[in-house]
TORKOLSE-792178 format. One record per residue (C-alpha): chain; x, y, z. Coordinates in steps of 0.02 Angstrom, whole numbers. Layout:
<pts>
<pt unit="A" east="X" north="Y" up="Z"/>
...
</pts>
This chain:
<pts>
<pt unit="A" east="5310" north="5848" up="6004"/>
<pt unit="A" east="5501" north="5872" up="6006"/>
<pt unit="A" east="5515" north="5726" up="5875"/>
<pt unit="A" east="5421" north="5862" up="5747"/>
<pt unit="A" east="5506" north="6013" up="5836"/>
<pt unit="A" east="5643" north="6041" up="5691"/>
<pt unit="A" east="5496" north="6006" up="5554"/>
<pt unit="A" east="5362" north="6123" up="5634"/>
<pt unit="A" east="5381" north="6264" up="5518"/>
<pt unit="A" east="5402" north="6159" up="5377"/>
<pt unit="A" east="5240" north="6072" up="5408"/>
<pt unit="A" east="5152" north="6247" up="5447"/>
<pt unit="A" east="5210" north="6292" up="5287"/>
<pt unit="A" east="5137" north="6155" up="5201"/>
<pt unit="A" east="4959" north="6180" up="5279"/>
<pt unit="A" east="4963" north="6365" up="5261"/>
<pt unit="A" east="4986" north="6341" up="5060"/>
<pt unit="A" east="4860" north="6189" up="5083"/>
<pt unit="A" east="4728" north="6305" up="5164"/>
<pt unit="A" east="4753" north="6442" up="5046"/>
<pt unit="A" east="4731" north="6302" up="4890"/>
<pt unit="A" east="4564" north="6240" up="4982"/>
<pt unit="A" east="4477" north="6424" up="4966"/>
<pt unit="A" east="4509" north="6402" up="4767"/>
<pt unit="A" east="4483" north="6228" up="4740"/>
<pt unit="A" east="4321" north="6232" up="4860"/>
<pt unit="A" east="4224" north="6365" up="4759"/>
<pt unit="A" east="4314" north="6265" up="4616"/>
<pt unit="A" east="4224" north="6092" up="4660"/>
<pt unit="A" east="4061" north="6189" up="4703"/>
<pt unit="A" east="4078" north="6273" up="4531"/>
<pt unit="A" east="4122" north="6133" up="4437"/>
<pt unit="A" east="3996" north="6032" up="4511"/>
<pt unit="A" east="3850" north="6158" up="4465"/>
<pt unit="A" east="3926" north="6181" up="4298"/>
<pt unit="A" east="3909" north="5976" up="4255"/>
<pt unit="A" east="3738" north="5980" up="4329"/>
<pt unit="A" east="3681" north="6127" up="4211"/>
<pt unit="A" east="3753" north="6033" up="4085"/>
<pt unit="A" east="3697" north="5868" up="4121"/>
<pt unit="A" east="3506" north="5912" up="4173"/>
<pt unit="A" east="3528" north="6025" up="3984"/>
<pt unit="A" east="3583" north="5863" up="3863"/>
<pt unit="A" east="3517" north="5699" up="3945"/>
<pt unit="A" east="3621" north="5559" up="4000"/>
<pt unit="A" east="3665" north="5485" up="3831"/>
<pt unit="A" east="3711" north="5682" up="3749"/>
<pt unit="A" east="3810" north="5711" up="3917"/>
<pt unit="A" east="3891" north="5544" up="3911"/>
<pt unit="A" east="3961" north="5593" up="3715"/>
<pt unit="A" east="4013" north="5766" up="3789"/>
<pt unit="A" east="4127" north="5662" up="3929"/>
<pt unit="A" east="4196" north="5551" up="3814"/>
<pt unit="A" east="4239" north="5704" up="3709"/>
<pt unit="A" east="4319" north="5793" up="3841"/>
<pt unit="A" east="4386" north="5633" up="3923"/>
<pt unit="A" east="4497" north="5587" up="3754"/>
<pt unit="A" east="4568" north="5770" up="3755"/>
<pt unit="A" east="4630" north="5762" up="3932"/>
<pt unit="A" east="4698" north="5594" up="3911"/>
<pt unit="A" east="4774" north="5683" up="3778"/>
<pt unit="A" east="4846" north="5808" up="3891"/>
<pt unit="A" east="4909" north="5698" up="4021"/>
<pt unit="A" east="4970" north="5586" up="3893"/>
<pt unit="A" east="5104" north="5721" up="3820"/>
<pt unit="A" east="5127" north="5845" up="3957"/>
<pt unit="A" east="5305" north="5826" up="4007"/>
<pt unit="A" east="5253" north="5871" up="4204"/>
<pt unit="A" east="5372" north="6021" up="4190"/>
<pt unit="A" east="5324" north="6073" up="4348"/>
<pt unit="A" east="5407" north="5938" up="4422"/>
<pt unit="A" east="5559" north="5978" up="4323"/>
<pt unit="A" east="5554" north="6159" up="4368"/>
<pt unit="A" east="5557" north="6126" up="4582"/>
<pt unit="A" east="5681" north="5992" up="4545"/>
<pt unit="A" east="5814" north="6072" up="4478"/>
<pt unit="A" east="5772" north="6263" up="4507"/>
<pt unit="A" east="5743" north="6246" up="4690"/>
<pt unit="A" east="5936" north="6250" up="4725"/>
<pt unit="A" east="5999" north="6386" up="4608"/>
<pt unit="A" east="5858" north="6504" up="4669"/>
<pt unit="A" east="5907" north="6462" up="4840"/>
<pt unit="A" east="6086" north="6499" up="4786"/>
<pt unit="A" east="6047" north="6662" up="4692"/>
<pt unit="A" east="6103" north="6598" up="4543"/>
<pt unit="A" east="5972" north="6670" up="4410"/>
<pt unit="A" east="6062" north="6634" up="4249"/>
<pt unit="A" east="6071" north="6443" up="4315"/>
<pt unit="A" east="5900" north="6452" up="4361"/>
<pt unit="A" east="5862" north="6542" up="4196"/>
<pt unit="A" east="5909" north="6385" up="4107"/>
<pt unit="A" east="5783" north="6253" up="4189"/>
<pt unit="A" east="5658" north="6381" up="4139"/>
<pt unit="A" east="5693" north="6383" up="3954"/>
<pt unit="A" east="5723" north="6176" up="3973"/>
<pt unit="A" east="5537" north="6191" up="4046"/>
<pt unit="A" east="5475" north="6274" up="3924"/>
<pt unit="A" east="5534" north="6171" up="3778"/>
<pt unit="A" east="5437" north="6050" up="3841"/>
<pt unit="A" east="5288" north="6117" up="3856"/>
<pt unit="A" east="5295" north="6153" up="3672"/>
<pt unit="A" east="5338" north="5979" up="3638"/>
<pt unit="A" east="5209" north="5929" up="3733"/>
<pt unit="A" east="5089" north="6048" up="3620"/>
<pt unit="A" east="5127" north="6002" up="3460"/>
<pt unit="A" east="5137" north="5812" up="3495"/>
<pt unit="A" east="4966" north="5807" up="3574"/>
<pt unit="A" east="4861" north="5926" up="3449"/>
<pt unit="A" east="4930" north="5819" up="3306"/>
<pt unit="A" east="4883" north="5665" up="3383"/>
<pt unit="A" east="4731" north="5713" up="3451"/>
<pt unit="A" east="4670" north="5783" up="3276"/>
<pt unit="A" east="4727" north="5609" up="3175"/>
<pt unit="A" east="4648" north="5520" up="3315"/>
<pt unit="A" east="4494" north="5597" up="3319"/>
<pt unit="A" east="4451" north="5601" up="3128"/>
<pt unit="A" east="4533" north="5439" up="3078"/>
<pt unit="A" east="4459" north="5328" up="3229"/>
<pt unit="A" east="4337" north="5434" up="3329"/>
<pt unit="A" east="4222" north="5273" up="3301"/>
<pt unit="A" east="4339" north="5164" up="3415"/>
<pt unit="A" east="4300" north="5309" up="3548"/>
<pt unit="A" east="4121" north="5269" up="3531"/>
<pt unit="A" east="4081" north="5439" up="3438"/>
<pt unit="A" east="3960" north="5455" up="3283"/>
<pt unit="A" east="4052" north="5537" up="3115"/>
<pt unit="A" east="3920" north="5689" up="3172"/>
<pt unit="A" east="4008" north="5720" up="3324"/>
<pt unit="A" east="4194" north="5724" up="3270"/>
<pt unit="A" east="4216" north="5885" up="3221"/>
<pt unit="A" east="4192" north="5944" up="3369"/>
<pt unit="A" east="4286" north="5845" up="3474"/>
<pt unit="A" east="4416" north="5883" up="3315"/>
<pt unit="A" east="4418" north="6066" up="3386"/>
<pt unit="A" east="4408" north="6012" up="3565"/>
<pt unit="A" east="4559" north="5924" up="3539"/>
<pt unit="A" east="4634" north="6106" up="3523"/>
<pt unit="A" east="4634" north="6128" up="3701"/>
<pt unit="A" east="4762" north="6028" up="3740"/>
<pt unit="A" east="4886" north="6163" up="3687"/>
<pt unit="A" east="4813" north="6251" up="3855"/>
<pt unit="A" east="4820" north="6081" up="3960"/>
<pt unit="A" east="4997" north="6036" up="3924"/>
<pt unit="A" east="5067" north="6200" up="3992"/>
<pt unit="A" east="5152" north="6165" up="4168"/>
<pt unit="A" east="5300" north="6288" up="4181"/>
<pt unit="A" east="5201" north="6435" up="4270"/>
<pt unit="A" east="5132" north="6313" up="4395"/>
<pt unit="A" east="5289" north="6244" up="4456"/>
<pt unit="A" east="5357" north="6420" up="4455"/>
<pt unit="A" east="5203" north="6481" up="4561"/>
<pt unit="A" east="5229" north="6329" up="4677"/>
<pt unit="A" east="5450" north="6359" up="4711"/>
<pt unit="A" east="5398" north="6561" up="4737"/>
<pt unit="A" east="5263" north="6522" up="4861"/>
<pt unit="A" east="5117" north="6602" up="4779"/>
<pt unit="A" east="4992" north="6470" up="4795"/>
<pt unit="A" east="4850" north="6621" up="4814"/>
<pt unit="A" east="4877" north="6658" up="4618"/>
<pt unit="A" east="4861" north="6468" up="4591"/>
<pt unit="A" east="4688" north="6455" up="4717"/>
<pt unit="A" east="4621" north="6584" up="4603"/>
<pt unit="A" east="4666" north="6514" up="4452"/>
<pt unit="A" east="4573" north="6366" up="4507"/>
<pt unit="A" east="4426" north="6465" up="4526"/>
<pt unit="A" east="4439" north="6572" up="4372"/>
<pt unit="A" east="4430" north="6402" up="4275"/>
<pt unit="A" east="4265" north="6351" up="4351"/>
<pt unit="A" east="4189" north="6527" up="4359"/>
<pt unit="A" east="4242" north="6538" up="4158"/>
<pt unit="A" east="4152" north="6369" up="4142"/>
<pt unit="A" east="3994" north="6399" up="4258"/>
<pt unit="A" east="3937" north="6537" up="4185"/>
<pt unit="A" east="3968" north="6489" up="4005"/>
<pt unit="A" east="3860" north="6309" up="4038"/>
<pt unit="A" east="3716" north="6413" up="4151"/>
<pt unit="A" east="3702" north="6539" up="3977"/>
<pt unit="A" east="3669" north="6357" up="3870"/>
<pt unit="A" east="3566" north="6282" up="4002"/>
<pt unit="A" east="3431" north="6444" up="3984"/>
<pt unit="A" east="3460" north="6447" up="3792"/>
<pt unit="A" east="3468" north="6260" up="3769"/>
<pt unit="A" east="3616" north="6261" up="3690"/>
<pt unit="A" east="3683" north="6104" up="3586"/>
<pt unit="A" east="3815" north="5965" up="3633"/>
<pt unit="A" east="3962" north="6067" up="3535"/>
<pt unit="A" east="3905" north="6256" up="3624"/>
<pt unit="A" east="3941" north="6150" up="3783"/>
<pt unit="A" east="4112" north="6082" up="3748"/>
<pt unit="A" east="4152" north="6281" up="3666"/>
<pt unit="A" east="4098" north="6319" up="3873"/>
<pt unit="A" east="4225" north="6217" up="3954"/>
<pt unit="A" east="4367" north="6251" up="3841"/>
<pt unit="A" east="4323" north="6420" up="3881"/>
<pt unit="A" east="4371" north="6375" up="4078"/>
<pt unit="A" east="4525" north="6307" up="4018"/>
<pt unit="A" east="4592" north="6441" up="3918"/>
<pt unit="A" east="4564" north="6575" up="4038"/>
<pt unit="A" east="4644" north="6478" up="4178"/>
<pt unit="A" east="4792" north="6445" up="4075"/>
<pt unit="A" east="4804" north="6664" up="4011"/>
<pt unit="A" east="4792" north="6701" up="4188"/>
<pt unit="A" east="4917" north="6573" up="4253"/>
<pt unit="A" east="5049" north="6622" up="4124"/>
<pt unit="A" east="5027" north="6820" up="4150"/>
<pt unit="A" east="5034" north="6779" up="4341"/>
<pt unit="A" east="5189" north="6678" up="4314"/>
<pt unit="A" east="5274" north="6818" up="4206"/>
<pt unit="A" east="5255" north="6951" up="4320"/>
<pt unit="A" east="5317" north="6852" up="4485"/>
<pt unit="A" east="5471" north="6840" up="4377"/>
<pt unit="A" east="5478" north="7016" up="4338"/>
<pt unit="A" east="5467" north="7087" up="4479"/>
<pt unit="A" east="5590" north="6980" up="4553"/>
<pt unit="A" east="5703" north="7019" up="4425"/>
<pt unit="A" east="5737" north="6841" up="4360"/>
<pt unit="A" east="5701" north="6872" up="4183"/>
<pt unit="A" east="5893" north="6913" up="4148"/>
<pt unit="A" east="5902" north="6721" up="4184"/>
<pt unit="A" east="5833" north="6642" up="4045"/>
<pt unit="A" east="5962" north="6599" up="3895"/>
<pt unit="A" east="5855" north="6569" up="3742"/>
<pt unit="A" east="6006" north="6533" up="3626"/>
<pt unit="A" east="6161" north="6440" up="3639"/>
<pt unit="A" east="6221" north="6286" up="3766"/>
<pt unit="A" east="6157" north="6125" up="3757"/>
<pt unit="A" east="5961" north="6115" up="3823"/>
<pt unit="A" east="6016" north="6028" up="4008"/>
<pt unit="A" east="6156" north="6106" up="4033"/>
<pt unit="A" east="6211" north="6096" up="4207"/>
<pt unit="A" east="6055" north="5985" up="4245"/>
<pt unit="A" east="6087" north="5810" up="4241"/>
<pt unit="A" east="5993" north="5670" up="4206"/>
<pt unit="A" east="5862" north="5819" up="4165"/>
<pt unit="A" east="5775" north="5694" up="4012"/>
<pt unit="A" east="5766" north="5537" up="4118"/>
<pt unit="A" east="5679" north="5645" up="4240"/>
<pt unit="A" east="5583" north="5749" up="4124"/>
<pt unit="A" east="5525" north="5587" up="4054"/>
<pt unit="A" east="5498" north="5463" up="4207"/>
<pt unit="A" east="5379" north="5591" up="4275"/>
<pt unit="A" east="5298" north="5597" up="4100"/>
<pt unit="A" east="5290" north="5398" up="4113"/>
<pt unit="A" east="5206" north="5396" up="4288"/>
<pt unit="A" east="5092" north="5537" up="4258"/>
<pt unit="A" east="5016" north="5442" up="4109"/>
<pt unit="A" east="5037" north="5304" up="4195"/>
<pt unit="A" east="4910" north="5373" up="4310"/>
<pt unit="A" east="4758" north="5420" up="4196"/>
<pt unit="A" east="4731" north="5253" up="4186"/>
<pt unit="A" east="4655" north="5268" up="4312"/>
<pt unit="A" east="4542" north="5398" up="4270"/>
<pt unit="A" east="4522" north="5446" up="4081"/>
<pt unit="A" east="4550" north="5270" up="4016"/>
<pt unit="A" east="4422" north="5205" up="4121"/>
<pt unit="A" east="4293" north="5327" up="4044"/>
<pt unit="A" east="4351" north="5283" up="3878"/>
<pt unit="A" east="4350" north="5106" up="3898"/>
<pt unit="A" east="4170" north="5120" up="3974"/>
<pt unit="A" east="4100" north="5237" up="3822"/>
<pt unit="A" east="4180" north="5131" up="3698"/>
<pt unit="A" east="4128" north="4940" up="3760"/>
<pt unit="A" east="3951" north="4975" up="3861"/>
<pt unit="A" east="3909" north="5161" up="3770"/>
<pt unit="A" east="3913" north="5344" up="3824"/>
<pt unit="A" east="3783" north="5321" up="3951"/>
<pt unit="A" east="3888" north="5229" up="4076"/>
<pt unit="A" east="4047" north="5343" up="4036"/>
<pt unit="A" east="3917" north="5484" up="4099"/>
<pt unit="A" east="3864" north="5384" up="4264"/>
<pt unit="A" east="4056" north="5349" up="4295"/>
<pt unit="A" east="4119" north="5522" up="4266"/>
<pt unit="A" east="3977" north="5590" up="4370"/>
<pt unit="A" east="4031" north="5499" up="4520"/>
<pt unit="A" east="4206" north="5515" up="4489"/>
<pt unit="A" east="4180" north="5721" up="4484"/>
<pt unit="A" east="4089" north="5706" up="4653"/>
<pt unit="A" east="4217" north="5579" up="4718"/>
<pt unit="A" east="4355" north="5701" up="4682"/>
<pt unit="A" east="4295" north="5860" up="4748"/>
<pt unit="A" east="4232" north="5752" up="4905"/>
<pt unit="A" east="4456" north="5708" up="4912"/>
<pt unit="A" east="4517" north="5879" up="4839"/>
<pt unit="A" east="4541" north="5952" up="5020"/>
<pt unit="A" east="4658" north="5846" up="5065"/>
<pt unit="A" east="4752" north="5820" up="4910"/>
<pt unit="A" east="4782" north="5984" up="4909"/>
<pt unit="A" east="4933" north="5951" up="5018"/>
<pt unit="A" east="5007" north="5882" up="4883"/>
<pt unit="A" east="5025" north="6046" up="4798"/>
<pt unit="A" east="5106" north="6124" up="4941"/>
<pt unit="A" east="5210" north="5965" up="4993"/>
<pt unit="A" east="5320" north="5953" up="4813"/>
<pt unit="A" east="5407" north="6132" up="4862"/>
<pt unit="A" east="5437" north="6103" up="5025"/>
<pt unit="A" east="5504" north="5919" up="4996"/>
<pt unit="A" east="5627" north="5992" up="4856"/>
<pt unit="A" east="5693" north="6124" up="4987"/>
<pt unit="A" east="5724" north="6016" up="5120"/>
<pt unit="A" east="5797" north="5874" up="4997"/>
<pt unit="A" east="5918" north="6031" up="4926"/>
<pt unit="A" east="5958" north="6101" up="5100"/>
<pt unit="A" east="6022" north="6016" up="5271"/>
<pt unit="A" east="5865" north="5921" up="5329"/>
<pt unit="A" east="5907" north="5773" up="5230"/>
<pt unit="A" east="5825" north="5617" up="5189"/>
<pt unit="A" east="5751" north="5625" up="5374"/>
<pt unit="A" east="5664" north="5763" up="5400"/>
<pt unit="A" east="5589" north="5713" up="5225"/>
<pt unit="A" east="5530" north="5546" up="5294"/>
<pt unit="A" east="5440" north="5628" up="5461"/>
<pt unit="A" east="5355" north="5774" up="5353"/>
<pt unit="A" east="5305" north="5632" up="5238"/>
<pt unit="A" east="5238" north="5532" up="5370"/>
<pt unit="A" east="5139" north="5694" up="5484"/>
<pt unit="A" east="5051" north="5724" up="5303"/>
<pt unit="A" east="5025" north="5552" up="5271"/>
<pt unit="A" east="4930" north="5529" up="5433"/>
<pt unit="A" east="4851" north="5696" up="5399"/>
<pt unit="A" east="4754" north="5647" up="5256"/>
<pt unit="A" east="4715" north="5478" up="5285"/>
<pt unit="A" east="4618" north="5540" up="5438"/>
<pt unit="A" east="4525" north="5677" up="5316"/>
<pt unit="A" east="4503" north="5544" up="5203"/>
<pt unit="A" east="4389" north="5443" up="5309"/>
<pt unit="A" east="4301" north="5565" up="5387"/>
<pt unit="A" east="4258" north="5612" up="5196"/>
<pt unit="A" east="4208" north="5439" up="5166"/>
<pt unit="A" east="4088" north="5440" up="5300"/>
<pt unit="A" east="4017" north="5588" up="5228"/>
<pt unit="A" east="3979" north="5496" up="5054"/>
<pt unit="A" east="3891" north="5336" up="5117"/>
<pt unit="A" east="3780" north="5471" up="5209"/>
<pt unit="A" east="3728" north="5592" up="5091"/>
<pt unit="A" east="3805" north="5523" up="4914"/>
<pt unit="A" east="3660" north="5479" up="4827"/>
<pt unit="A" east="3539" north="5648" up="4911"/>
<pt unit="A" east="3676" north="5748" up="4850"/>
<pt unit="A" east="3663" north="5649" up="4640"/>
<pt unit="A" east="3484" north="5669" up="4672"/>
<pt unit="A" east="3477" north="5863" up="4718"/>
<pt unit="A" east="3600" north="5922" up="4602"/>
<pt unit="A" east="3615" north="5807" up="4440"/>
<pt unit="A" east="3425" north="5726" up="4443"/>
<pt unit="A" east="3348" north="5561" up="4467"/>
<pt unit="A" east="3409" north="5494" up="4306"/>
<pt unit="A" east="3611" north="5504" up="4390"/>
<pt unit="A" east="3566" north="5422" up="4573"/>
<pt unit="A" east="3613" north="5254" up="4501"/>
<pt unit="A" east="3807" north="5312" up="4497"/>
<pt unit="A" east="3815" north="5334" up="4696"/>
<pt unit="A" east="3845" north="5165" up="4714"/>
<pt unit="A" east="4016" north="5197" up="4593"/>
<pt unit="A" east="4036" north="5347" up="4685"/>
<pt unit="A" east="4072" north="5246" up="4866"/>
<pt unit="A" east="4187" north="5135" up="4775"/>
<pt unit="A" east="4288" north="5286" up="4676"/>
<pt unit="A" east="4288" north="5391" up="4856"/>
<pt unit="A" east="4363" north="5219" up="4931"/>
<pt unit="A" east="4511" north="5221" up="4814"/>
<pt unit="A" east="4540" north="5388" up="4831"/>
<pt unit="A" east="4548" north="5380" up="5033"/>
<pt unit="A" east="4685" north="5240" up="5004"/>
<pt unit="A" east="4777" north="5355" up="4883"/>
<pt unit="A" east="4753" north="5490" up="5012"/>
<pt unit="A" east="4846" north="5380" up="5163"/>
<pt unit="A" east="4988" north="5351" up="5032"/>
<pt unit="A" east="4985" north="5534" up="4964"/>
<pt unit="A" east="5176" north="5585" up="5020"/>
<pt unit="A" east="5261" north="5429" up="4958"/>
<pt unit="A" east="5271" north="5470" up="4782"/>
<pt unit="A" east="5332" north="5655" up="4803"/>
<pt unit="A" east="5474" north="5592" up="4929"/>
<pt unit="A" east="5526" north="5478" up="4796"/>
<pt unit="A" east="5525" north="5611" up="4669"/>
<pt unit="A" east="5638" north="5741" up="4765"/>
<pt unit="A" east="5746" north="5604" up="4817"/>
<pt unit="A" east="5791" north="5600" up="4628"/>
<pt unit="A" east="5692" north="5427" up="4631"/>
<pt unit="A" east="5542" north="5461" up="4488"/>
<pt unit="A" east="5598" north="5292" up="4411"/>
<pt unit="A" east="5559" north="5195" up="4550"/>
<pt unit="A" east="5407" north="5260" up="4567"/>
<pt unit="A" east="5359" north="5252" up="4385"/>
<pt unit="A" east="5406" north="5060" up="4395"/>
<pt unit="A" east="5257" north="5036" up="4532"/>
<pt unit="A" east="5129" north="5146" up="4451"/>
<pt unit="A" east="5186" north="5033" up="4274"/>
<pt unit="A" east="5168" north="4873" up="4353"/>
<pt unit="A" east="4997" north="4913" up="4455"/>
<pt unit="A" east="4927" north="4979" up="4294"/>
<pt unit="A" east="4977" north="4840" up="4165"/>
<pt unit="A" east="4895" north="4722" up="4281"/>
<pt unit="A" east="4736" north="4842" up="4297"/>
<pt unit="A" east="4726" north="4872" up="4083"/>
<pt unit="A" east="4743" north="4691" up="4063"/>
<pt unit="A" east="4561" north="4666" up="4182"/>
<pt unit="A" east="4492" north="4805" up="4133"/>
<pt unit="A" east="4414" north="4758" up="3950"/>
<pt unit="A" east="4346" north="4582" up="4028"/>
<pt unit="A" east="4293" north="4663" up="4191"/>
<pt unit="A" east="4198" north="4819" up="4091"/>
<pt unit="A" east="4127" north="4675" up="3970"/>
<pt unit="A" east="4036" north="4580" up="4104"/>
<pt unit="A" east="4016" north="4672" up="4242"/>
<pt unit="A" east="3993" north="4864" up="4173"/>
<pt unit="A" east="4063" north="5027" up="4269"/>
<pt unit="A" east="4038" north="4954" up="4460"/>
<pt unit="A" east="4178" north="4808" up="4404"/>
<pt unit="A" east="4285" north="4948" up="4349"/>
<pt unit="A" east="4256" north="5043" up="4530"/>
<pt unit="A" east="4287" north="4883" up="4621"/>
<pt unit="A" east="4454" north="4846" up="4510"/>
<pt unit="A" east="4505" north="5035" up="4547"/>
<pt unit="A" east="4493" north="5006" up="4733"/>
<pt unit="A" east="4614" north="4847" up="4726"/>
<pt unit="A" east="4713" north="4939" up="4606"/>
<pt unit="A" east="4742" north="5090" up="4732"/>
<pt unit="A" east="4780" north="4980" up="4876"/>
<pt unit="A" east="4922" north="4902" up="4782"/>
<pt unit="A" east="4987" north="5063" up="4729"/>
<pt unit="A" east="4990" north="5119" up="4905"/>
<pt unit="A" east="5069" north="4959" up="4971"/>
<pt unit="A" east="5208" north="4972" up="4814"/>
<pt unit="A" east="5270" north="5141" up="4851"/>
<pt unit="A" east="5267" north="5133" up="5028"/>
<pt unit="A" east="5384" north="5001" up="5006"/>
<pt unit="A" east="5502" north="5088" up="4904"/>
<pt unit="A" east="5514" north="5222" up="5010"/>
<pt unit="A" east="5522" north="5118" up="5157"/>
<pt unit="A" east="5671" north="5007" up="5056"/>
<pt unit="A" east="5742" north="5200" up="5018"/>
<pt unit="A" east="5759" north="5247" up="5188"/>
<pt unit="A" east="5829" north="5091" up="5270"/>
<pt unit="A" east="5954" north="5073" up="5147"/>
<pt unit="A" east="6009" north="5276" up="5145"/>
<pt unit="A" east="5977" north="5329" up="5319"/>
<pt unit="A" east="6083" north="5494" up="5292"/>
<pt unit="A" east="6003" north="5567" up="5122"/>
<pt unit="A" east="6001" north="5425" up="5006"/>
<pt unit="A" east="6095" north="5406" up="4837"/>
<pt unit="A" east="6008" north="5541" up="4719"/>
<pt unit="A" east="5991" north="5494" up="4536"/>
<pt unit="A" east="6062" north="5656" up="4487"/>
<pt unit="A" east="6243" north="5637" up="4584"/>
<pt unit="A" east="6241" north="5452" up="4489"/>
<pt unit="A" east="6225" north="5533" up="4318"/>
<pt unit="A" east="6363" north="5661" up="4373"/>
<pt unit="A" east="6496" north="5515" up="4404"/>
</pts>
């Protein structure tokens, strides 16, 4: 107990925010769950599979070109709010924000060309572009991170639960009004852009008024000084967590691209289906994640160092891997009663993926703190080089893999894929820590000399 003594309130912080996360992202998973099934049991499998590849190719989209500003915004504004130094902090706001515009305009134009020009390489009919055309729209709403990492640094992870909720409320409500009316494919996608646009008003006004009353809206410099000033290495950052977070839907919206373009829409739909289930099944204990980032950042820009980093990272590491097998237990009892109950017969055949996507994600649970120590340690690169490697070598199977073996060859290749992800950054971190037992060398004081 004394080895955690100096960490203790630290690590109560970080599953206090946790637990207040799990209210929202619980009715979240419940909600979004009932809203799939609504809309699932309303179009079929093949008319449900088209809407997932639809929405699938828009967040792609998303992740693709968000900038992860969030990141950006507990990086370098966790020390000059510390400080009191609003005008400094003022200025990672307004560098945050650029990029979320960026991140707008890139991925609506994209999206829209895409879409239009080679919708048939997604595995979409010239009858269902248009709508996923306007789909595409959403993005603008998905790329938006700033009030979430500003949300996260002031502590107010209640306004983010209930975002969380909003979205799926929004969503649920919209899909049970086309379920009764028997609404078409395209009313159903209009229903969960709905979710997303609400979350995203709500998030932003929440966001603007924490600032306001706080009085850190004299910070913000709109005009004048170069974009990063006093911030750097702000671009490499801004753009190795870009890298890693695209990177990472390779592992999740590629897959369900691949599978809708090379073996049709219906297997998209099975795989998507079990990978909803899968991750509200792991959402309780990612949800440290959330509330890890801040406190990471804090301790990495105060005096508990490099080492009070590592033995937070490793209580929360040990943490969820524990939840993350008692959750697996849960699935190969009740996966396929739960398909069966709430999506219909025709969906049981995706619990078998199901066990195989909850298996990866219980590995990526065990290794859930590595990446965000690497992060605050000013080490994004490093980690974007392991998630770059691991996925290279996981694109490269996937097209032969999906080609003769369908969506379970894709869940098995996911589990392997997760394990060396896991084994990759705990190595780095491990490497980190032997070689910088004091704080390590931060990327930031290297791009100062």
């Amino acid at each position: 107990m004394k080895l955690y003594y100096n960490i203790d309130p630290v690590l109560g912080r970080v599953l206090s925010n946790a637990a207040v996360l799990l209210g929202g992202r619980v009715a979240n998973a419940v909600m979004g769950l009932a809203a799939i099934a609504l809309t699932a049991r309303a179009l079929g499998l093949t008319s449900f599979g088209v809407l997932i590849l639809i929405h699938a190719f828009a967040q792609f989209l998303g992740e693709t070109v968000k900038f992860q500003s969030w990141q950006t915004v507990l990086h370098y504004g966790a020390r000059p709010l510390a400080e009191g130094r609003p005008a400094d902090f003022g200025k990672v706001l307004r560098f945050a924000l650029a990029l979320d515009a960026i991140g707008a305009v890139v991925g609506v134009a994209v999206g829209l060309i895409a879409t239009l020009a080679f919708g048939d390489r997604l595995g979409l009919s010239p009858e269902h572009r248009p709508a996923a055309a306007l789909y595409v729209l959403s993005v603008v709403f998905m790329v938006s991170a700033t009030p979430m990492g500003l949300l996260r640094l002031l502590d107010r992870f209640d306004v983010l639960a209930r975002q969380t909720a909003l979205v799926a409320l929004v969503r649920l409500i919209g899909c049970g009004i086309g379920f009764v009316t028997a609404a078409s494919m395209p009313a159903f996608l209009i229903f969960w852009a709905a979710g997303v646009v609400a979350g995203f008003v709500y998030i932003a006004w929440a966001a603007w008024s924490e600032l306001k009353a706080r009085g850190l809206l004299s910070g913000p410099t709109w005009r004048g000084g170069p974009l990063t000033e006093g911030m750097p290495g702000a671009w490499r950052f801004a753009w190795s967590t870009n890298l890693s977070a695209t990177v990472d839907v390779a592992f999740t919206h590629v897959i369900t691209l691949a599978l809708g373009a090379l073996v049709g829409p219906a297997q998209a739909a099975l795989w998507r289906i079990g990978r909803q289930v899968a991750d509200a099944i792991a959402k309780p204990a990612r949800l440290l994640t959330a509330s890890l980032y801040p406190e990471l950042a804090r301790l990495h820009a105060g005096e508990g160092g490099q080492a009070g980093m590592w033995r937070l990272a490793r209580a929360i590491g040990l943490l969820a891997g524990a939840l993350g097998v008692l959750l697996m237990g849960l699935t190969l009892g009740g996966g396929e009663w739960l398909l069966r109950i709430t999506m219909g017969p025709q969906f049981t055949q995706a619990a078998t993926l199901m066990t195989w996507q909850v298996g990866a994600a219980v590995i990526g649970l065990v290794a859930l703190p590595f990446e965000p120590m690497l992060v605050s340690l000013g080490r994004a690169g490093t980690a974007l080089w392991v998630r770059l490697v691991v996925c290279f070598a996981y694109l490269a199977l996937l097209g032969p893999v999906v080609t003769h073996y369908g969506a379970l060859g894709a869940a098995v290749t996911l589990v392997i894929a997760s394990a060396l992800m896991a084994l990759g950054m705990f190595m780095c971190v491990f490497h980190n820590r032997r070689n910088h037992p004091q704080d390590g060398a931060d990327d930031d004081q290297k791009a100062q000399a």
